[in-house]
VEXPATI-939569 format. One record per atom (N, C-alpha, C): x, y, z. Coordinates in steps of 0.001 Angstrom, whole numbers, plus 500000, padded with zeros to 6 digits. Layout:
N
XYZ ...
This chain:
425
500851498805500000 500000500000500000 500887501245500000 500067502298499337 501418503390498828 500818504365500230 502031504954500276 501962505997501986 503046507209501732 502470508416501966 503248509677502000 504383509338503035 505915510027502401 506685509994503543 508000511387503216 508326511574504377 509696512321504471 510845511541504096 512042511995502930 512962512147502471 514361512553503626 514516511843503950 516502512271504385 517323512006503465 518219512963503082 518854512141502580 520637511965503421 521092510944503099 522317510229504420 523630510575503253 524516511280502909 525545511365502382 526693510347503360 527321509085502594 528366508542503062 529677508867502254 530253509867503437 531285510246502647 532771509510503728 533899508771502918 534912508330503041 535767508265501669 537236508213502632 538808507848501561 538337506200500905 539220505856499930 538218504260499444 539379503134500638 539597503108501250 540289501997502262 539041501787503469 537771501890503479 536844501250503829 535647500941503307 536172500401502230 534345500157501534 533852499086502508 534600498298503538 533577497210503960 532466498550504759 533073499365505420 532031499845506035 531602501054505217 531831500932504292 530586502109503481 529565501068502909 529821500055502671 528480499059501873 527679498865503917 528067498619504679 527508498190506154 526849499280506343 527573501025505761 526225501708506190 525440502124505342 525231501412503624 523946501262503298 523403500875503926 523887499225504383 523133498086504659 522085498239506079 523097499352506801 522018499716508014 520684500702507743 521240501748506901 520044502787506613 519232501789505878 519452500681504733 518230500120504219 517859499167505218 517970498689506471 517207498045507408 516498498898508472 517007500237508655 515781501041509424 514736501322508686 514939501731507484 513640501683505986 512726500527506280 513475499525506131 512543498012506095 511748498196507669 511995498751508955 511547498464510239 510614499714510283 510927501215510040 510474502236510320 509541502436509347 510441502821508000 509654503559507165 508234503882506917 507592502587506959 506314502782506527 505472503070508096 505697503204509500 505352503415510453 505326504781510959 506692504935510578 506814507035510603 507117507489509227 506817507271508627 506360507740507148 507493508928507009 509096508044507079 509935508955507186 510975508068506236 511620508332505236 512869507147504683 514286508101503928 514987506962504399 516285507190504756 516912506684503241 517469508223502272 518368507738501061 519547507622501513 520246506378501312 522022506485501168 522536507003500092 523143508309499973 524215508847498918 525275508240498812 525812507989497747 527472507846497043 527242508308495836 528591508782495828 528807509765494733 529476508246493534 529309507500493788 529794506255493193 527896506101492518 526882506287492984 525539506187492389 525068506986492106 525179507885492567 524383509101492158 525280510350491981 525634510367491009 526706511240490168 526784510989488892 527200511891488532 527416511611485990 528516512037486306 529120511831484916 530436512169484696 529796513575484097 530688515162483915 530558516111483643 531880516531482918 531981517053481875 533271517104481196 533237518998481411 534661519354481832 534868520823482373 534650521242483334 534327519878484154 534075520620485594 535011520035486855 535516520287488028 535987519721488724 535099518935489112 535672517487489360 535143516321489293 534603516454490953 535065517063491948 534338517460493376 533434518588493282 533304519740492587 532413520383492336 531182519666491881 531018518432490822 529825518197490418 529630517206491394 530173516384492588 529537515949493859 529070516658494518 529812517720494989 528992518777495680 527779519360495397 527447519505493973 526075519446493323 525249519068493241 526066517405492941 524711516538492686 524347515804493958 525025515900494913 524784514884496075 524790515570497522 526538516506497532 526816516895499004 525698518326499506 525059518979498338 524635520206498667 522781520282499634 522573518987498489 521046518486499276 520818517243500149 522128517442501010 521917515831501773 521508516581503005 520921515935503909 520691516406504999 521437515753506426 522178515059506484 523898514182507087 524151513617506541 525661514440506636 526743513252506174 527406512351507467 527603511295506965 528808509998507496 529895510001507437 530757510780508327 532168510210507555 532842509143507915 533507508199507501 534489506939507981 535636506866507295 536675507141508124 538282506771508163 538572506038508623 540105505249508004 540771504677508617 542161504898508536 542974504919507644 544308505002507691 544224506661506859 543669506254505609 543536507505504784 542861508938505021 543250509862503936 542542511107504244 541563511184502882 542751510558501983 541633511038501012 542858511641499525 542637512021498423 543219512963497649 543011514132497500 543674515199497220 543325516710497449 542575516825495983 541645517685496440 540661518119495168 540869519437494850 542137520010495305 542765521840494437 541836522647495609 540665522316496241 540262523496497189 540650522953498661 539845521652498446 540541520708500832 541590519918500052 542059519122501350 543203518125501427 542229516837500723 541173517051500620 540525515672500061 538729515984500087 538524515068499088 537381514847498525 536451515275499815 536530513610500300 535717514076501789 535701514649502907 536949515178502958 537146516235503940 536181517795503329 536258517901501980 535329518792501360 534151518928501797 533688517753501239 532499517192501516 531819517530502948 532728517084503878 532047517065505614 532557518522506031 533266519668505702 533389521017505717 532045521521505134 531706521301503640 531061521882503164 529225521632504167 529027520541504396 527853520154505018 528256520695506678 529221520850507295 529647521204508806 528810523021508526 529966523604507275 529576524845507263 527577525450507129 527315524671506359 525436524734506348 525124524424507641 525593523829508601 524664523782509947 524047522495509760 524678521545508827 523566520319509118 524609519263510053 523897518351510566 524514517302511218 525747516444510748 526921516084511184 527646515139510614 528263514302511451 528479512967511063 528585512088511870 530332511713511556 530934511037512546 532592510797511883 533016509949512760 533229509126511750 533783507119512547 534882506875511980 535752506803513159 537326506425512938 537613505020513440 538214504268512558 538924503225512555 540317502493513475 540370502025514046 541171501121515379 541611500328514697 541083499745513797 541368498163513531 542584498080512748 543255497383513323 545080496799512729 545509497027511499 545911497779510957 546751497695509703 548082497220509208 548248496804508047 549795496302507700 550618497414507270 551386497220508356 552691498576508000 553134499342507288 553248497988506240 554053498055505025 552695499215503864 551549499057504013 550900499265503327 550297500876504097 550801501241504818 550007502616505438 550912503533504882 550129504685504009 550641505898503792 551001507121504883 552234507189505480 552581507636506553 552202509411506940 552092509914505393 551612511502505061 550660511389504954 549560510159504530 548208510342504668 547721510097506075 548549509278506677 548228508845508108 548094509968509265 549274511149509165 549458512175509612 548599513429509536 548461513534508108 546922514461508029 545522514080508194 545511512523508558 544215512638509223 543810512130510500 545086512471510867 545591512518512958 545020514139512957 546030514514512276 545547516281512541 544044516692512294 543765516373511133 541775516173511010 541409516043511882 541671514538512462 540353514149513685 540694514898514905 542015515545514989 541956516457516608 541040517978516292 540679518095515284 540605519337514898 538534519379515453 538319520454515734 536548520293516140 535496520806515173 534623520155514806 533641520358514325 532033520632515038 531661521719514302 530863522578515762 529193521123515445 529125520363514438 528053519550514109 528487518153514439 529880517636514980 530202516577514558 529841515366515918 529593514514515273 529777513417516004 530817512519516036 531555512448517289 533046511564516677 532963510407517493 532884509224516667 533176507633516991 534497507112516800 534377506395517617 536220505211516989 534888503787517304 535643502760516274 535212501010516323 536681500540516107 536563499193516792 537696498171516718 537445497370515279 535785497073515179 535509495987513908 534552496699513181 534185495802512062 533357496050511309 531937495679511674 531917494564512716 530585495049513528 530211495574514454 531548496364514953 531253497124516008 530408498901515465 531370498857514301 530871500247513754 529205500003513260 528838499177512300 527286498677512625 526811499180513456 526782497753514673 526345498402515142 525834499778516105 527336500421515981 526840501904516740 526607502769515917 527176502454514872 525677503292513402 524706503329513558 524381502320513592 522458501667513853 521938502356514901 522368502439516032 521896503105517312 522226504921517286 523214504751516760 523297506641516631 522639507199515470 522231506309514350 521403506598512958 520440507097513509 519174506101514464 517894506706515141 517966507721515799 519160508304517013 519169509297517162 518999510259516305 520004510136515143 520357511587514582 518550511559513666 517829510711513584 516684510745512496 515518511521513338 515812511319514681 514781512016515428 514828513296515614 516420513987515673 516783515042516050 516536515762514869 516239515200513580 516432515665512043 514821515928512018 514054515238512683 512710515425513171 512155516592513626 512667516617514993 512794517642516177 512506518965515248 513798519201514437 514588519995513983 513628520841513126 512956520038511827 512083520020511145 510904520934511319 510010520317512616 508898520279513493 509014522022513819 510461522161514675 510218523409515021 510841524186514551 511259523859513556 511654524788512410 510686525445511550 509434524672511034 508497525291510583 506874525273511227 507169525276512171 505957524809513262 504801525020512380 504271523507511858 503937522702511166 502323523090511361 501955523242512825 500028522923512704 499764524194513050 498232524207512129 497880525506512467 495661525708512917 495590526385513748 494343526292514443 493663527133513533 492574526655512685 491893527414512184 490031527212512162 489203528015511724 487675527613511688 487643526852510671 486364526152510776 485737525326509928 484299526000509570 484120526311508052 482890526639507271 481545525407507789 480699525789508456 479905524720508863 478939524507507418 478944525044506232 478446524690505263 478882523913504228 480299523740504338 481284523794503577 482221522591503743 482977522988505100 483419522085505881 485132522638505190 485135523895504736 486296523942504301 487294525194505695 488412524912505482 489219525629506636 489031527443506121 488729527981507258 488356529712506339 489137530740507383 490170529965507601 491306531128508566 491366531382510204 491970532543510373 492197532359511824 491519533176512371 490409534360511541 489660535635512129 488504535221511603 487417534926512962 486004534935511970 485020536156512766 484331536697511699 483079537254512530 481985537285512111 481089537249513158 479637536765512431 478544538095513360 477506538312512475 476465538951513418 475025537898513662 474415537779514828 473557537221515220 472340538217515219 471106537700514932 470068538585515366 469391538001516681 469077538454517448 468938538315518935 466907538801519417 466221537776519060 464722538494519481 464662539088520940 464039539866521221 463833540998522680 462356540980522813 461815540154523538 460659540363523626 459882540780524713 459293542221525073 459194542732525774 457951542864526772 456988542605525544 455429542321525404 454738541130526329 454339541208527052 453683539628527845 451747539451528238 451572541250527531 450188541056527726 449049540340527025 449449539562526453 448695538754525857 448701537316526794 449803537294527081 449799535981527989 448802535652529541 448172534832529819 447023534550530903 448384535063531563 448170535815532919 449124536282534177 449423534891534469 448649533858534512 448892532158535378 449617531790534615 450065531878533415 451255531445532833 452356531939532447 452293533370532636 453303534036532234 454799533483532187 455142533038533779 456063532713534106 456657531465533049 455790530561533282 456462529633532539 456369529793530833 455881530573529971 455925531200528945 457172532003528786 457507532584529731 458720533610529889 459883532913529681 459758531570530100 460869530977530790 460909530015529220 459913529800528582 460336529345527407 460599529958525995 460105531125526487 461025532264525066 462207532834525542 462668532788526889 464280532400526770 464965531499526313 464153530495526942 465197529126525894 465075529180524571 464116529799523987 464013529414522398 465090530616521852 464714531716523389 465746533052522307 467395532500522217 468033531532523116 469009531694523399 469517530266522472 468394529644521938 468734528474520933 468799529413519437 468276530474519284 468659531125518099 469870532136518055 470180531921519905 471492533145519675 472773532243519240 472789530792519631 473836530132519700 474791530149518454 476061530647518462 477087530086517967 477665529260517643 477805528355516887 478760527479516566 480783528073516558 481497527263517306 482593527412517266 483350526040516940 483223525915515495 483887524721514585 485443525233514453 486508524523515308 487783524568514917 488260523362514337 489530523501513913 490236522108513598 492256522430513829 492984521753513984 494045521624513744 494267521047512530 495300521841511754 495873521239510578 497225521251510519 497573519661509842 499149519434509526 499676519848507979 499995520674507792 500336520962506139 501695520315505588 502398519560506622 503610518912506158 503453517800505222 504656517383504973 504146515803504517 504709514181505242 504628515094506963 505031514001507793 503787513950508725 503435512488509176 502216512620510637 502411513746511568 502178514122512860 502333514462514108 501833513590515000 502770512478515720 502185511757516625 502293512130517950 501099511555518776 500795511297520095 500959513070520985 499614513553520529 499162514847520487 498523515490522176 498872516297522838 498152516515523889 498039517906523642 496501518218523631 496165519561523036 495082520310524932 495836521439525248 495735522432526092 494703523193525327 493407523648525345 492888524663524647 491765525556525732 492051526596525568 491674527816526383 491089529012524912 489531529259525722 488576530089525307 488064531112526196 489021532470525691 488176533548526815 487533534139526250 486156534575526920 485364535653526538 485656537052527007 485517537876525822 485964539517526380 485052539800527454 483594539149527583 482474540065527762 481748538918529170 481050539265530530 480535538539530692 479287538174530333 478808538718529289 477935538242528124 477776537219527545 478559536214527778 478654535209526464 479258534395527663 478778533188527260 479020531506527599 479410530934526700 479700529453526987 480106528383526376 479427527073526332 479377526213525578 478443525024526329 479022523943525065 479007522926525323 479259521859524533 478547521040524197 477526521030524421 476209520527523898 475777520125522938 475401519112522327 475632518646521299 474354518847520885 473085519172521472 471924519766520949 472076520459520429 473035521604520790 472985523400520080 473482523439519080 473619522310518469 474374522282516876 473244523329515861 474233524473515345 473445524858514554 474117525822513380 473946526446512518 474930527709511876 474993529137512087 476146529668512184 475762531076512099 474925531854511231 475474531325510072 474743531868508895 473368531716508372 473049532075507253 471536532296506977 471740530695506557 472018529846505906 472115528727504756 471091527828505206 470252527261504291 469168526591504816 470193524832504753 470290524612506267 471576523517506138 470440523073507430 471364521551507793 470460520674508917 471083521371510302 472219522762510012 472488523430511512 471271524826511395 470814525057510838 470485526298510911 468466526292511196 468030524630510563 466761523892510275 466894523842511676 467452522849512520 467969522590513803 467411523801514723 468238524373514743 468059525683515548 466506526863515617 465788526157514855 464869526443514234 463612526583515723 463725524627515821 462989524497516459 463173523976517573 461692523668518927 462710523278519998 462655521691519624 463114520413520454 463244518635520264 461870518432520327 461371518183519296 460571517394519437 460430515797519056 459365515354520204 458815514039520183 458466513370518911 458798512120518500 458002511936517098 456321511706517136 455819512041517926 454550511729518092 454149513043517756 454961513976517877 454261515712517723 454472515749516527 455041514862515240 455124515343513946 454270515155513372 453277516199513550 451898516453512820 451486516796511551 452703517613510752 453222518164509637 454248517495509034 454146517972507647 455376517673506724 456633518164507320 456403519862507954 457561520407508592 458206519722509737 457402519551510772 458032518621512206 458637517241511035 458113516381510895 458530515132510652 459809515618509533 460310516597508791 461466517119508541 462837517219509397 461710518014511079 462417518125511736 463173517306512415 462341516026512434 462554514893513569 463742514171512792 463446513701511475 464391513147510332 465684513875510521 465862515047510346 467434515757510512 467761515566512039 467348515566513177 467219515330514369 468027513999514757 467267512999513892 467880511768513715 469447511461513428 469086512460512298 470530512078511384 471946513115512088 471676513852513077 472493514717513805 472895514132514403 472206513298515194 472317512242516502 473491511533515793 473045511186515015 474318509699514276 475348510736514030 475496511729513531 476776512734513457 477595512481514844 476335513087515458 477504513652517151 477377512248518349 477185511380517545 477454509688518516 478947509530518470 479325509908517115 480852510192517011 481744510782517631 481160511617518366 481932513017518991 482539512184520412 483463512912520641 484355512615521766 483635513286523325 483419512608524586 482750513332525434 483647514313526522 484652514654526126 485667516089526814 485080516827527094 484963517563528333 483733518637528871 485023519464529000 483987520457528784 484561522264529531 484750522685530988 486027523265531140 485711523576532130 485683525224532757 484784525694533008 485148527064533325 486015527253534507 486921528420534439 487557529026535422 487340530651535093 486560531605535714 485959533041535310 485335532937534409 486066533694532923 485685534210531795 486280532852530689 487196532272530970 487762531071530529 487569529857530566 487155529116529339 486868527490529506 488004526726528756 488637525851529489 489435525022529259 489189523382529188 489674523274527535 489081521634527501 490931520790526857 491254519532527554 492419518982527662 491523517809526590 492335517449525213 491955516622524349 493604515330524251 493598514562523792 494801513748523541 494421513022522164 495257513010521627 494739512537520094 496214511644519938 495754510358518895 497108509785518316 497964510476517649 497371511063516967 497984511590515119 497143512444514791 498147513213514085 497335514077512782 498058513926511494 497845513111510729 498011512482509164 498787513830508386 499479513551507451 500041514734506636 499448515181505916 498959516418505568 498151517041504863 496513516561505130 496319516700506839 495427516422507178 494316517033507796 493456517367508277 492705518307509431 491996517403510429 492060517754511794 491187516932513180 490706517905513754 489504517453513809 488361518600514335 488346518715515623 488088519442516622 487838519634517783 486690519581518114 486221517944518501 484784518022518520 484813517474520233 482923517385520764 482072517563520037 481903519437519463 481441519570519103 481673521145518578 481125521983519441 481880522625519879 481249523950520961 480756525439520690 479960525740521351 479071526668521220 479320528212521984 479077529378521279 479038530806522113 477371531110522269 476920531638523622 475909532130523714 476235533697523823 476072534399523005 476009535795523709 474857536558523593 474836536929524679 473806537803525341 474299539637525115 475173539171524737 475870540780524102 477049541022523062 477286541909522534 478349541875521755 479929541950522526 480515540705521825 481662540495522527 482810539265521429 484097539129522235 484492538507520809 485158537021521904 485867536305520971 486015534638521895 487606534392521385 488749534904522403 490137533991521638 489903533208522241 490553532184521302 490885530943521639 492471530697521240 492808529614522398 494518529859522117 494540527889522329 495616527277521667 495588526088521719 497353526058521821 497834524753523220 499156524642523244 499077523270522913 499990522351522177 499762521765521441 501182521017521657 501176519699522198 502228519004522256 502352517464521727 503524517282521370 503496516410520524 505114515421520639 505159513968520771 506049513514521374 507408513655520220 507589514207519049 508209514672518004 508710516074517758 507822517138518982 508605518511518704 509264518930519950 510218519319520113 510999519675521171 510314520611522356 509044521559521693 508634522740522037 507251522557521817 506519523007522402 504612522599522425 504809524068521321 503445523696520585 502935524463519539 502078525841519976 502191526916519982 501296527528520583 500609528475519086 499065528156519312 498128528618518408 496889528763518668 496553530071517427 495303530837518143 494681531421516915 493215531405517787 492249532201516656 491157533343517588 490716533810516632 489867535126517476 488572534925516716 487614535200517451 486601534787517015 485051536602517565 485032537159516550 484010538026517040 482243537969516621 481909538644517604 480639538608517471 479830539558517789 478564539997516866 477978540941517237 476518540970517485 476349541238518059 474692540860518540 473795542308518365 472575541792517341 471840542718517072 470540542616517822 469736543240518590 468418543302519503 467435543152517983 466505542144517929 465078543264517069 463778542867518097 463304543332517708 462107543326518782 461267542607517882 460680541789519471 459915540787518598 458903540599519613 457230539514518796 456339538898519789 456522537930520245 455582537843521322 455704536194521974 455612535141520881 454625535516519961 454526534395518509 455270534531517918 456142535394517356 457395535299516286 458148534202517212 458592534228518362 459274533374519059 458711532067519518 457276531927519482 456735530601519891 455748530925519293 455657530176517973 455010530142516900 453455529107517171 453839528228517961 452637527327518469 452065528208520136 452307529384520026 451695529819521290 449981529701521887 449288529644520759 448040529241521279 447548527598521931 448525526940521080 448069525537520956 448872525200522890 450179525870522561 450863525573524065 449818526317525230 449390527814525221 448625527646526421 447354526566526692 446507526248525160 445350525928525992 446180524219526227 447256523637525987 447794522839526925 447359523028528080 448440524428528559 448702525011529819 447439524537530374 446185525264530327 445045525415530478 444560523996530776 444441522946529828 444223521662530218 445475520481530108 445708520521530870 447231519520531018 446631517813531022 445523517662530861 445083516319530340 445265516084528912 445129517279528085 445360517311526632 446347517557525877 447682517913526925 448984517984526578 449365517472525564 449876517526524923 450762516351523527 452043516121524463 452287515247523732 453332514021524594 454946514997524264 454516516126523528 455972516898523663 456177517723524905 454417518273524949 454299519251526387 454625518633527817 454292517417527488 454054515902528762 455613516151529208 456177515836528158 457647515901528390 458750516949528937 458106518214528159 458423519274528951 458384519127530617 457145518756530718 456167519078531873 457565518012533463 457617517018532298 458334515685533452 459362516192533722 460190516677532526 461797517114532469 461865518517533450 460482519026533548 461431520661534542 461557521307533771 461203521371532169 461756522269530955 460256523346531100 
């Protein structure tokens, strides 16, 4: 199965008096490939300028390595043993070039020196000498090893390879701090930035003389709830990864203050609804209050009950993380596996602003992740404006006659009023 992944690429640069261990550290980078790769969707190229190089006629034959291989590697390897190398007219040698030129960029380099016994007769005593002086010399990126064998260097390749792949990680991560907190279009479902603002219209209903005095109260008490189911907000966020690596094992901090003590929060998975005008199943929703399927008397209710349904199966999905207030601030602690590359994870179940006045909602998210050195810190602002219109008890409770003479005879209730009646609503 095919899977997005991150590119390293591993430059092995050495004099030729160790090819056993330049073929050993293919052989290791292509066995972390075979174990990792497809798990952290991360893989490891081995460079040689022996594969991946052309011949170029007019050019210094180390200039077109440096081109084609040393300039876009992201660590080099170096391994000595007796040798330094041949001078290439600018260093004392190829790969001494090579691990200068990658030291000077700031990328990582690794450097494994050789112990193991040589024949006398066969050691170049001027090459031997300049790369005594090399290895005392410091490199502000370097990693310096000595091995006795050829499986000793293995294996402390193998074990210092994963280091350096994580740190190349690290590096990455908070180098371009990768996720970013933005809204979600509840019509759309598409990401629409980090500033949203919306205006609400807000009914004020002032009027109660129409209502029997014996019911007022509880009439009152239900064109608040209906006013404050049409004030509700939706606050659809998501985190997004725009890289083309996962982010695993996620612990997300998220804090929502209100400017105003006007405005609440609630997580409620009833109050699903839209800001906007769009005739969508959030905005139908918000419409009306739950009703019973026994009250769908109309084409319209039994509309209602059907989207009702199909919401339910939406937010069965939803995760049950509650809010917690502290003042003006609600804080909800989420933990997630992953966020996929070129992916978005919603912050559900989706939470809600009530405002009772005009006021605006940051939200700030710290964002940690067992891959970045440094928690993520990100934020969005969210405003809102609340318009008064004045309205009747019937613009707001459209079944107002049918609900008092309920009131009036509570034997004839419909099994929505019944329900009211049991619940305390």
């Amino acid at each position: 199965m095919a899977y997005d992944s991150r590119v390293y690429r591993i430059l092995i640069a050495s004099p030729s008096d160790v090819t056993q261990e330049r073929d050993a550290a293919v052989k290791v980078i292509q066995d972390w490939n075979d174990l990792h790769s497809a798990s952290r969707q991360i893989t490891l190229l081995p460079l040689r300028w022996e594969t991946h190089t052309a011949p170029e006629y007019g050019t210094r034959p180390q200039e077109v390595i440096n081109r084609m291989v040393v300039d876009d590697c992201d660590l080099v390897v170096g391994i000595f043993w007796t040798r330094i190398g041949s001078p290439t007219g600018v260093a004392d040698s190829g790969t001494l070039e090579e691990i200068e030129r990658v030291g000077k960029a700031h990328k990582p380099v690794m450097l494994y020196f050789s112990s193991v016994g040589a024949d006398p007769a066969r050691i170049d005593i001027k090459q031997l000498e300049r790369l005594n002086q090399f290895r005392e010399q410091t490199f502000p990126n370097g990693l310096i090893e000595s091995y006795k064998t050829a499986l000793e260097f293995r294996d402390k390749f193998s074990m210092q390879l994963e280091r350096k792949v994580r740190e190349l990680k690290e590096k990455e991560l908070s180098g371009q701090h990768p996720l970013t907190l933005q809204f979600v279009s509840v019509e759309t479902g598409e990401l629409i930035g980090t500033h949203l603002s919306v205006i609400v219209d807000r009914p004020k209903v002032e009027d109660f003389s129409d209502v029997p005095e014996a019911h007022r109260k509880t009439i009152l008490a239900r064109v608040q709830r209906r006013v404050d189911a049409l004030t509700y907000v939706p606050i659809p966020i998501a985190v997004m990864n725009p890289t083309g690596s996962s982010v695993k094992s996620l612990y997300v901090e998220l804090e929502i203050t209100a400017s105003t003590d006007d405005m609440t929060i609630s997580d409620d998975p009833k109050l699903v609804r839209s800001s906007g005008s769009a005739a969508n199943i959030f905005s139908i929703l918000s419409s009306f209050d739950y009703f019973d399927e026994s009250d769908a008397e109309d084409e319209t209710l039994s509309q209602v009950v059907a989207l009702q349904r199909q919401a339910k199966l939406q937010l069965d999905r939803y995760s049950s993380d509650k809010l917690q207030r502290v003042g003006n601030t609600w804080k909800l602690l989420l933990e997630w596996d992953a966020i996929q590359p070129q992916r978005v994870r919603m912050i559900k179940p989706l939470r809600h602003a009530l405002p009772r006045g005009t006021g605006s909602l940051d939200i700030h998210a710290r964002v940690y992740a067992d891959s970045a050195p440094a928690p993520f810190s990100l934020a969005v602002r969210l405003d809102i404006t609340v318009v008064e219109r004045t309205a009747s008890v019937e613009d707001v409770l459209p079944r107002l006659a049918n609900i008092l003479e309920e009131l009036a005879n509570p034997d004839k209730a419909s099994a929505y009023n019944r329900f009211l009646s049991n619940s305390g609503r």
